[in-house]
N, C-alpha and C positions, 0 to 999 in steps of 0.2 A: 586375765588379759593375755592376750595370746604374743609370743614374742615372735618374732621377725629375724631372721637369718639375713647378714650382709655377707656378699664377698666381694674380696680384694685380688684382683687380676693382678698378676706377674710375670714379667716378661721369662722366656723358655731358660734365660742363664741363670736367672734365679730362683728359678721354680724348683731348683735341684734342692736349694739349703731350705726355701720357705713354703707353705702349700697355703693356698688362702683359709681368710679365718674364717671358722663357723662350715666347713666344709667336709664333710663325712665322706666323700668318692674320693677317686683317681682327680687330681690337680690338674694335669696336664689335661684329662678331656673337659675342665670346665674352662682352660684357656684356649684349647683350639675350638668350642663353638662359641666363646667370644673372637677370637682373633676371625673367624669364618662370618659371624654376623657384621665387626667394622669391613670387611673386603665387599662384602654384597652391598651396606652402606656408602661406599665407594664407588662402585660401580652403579649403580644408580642414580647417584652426584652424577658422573662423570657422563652417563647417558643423556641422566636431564640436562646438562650443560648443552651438547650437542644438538639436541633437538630442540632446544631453545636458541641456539646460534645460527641453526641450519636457513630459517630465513634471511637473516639478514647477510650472512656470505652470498645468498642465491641471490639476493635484490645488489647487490654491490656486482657480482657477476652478468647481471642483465642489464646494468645502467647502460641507456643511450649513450652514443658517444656520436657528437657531430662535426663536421668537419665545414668553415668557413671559409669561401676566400674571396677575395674581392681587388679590380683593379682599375686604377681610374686611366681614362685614355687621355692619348698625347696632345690631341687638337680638340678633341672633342670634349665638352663640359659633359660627361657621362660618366659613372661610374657602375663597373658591370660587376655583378656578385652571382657566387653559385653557393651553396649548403646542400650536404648530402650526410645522411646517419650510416652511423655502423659499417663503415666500407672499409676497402683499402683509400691510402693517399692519392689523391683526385687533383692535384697544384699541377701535375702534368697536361692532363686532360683538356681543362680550363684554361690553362695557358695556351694548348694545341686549338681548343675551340676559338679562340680571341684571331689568333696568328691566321687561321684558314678562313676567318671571319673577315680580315683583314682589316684586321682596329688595330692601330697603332696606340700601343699603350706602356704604360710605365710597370713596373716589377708586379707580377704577382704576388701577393700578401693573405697566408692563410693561418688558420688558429683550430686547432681541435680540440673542443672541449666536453663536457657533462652537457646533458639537454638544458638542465637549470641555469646552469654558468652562459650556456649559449643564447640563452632568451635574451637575459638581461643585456649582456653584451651585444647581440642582436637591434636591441630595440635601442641600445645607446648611440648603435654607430648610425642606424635610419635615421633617430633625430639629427641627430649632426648633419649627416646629408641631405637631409632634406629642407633644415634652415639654411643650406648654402645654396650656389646658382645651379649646381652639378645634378643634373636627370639621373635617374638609377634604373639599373635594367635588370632583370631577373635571368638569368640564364641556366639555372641550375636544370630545365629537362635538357639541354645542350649539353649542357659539358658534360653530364652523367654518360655520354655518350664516351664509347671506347676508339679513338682514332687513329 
């Protein structure tokens, strides 16, 4: 029966007083290409991690972002809304499109959120308005406009 050689890694401070057991070379080169095989074990962790993370940073970096806002007028049972993705802050614009529209209305009201958060929220506020008496008007190719 044929016997089998184990060795016993040790770290560099005590590799001076011990050498592993069952070990006929140099001690020290049988712990620097173990300490060299955990470092490339390492690195390869560390790679796989990364490029298994690398989607999901890149999809968190492209999420939509949408910008809502909406205002109901003074006399008029209307209420006018604009949505636009991915911009700069548009509350100016839409505020400036109402004003040179000449609608007399009550405060601008606007919310930016994720495309998913915007749906819901979206389709919460049409019901609502549209069980009430208040018309809704689309204005969002208007305000997009720079004034």
């Amino acid at each position: 029966m044929k016997k089998s050689r184990f060795e016993i890694y040790v770290p560099a401070t005590v590799q001076a007083r011990r050498r592993p057991l069952g070990s006929a070379g140099n001690s020290n080169n049988s712990f620097i290409i173990f300490w060299s095989i955990a470092m490339i074990n390492s690195a390869v962790r560390l790679l796989l991690a990364v490029v298994l993370l690398a989607p999901v940073s890149a999809f968190a970096a492209d999420q939509v972002r949408v910008q809502f806002c909406w205002a109901m007028g003074t006399f008029d049972h209307t209420i006018y809304f604009a949505e636009v993705e991915n911009r700069e802050d548009r509350q100016a614009s839409f505020d400036t499109l109402l004003e040179i529209s000449g609608i007399d209305h009550h405060a601008v009201k606007c919310t930016t959120s994720d495309s998913g958060t915007h749906r819901v929220a979206r389709a919460k506020l049409m019901k609502d308005w549209r069980e009430s008496e208040f018309e809704i008007v689309n204005t969002t190719f208007l305000s997009d406009l720079d004034y």
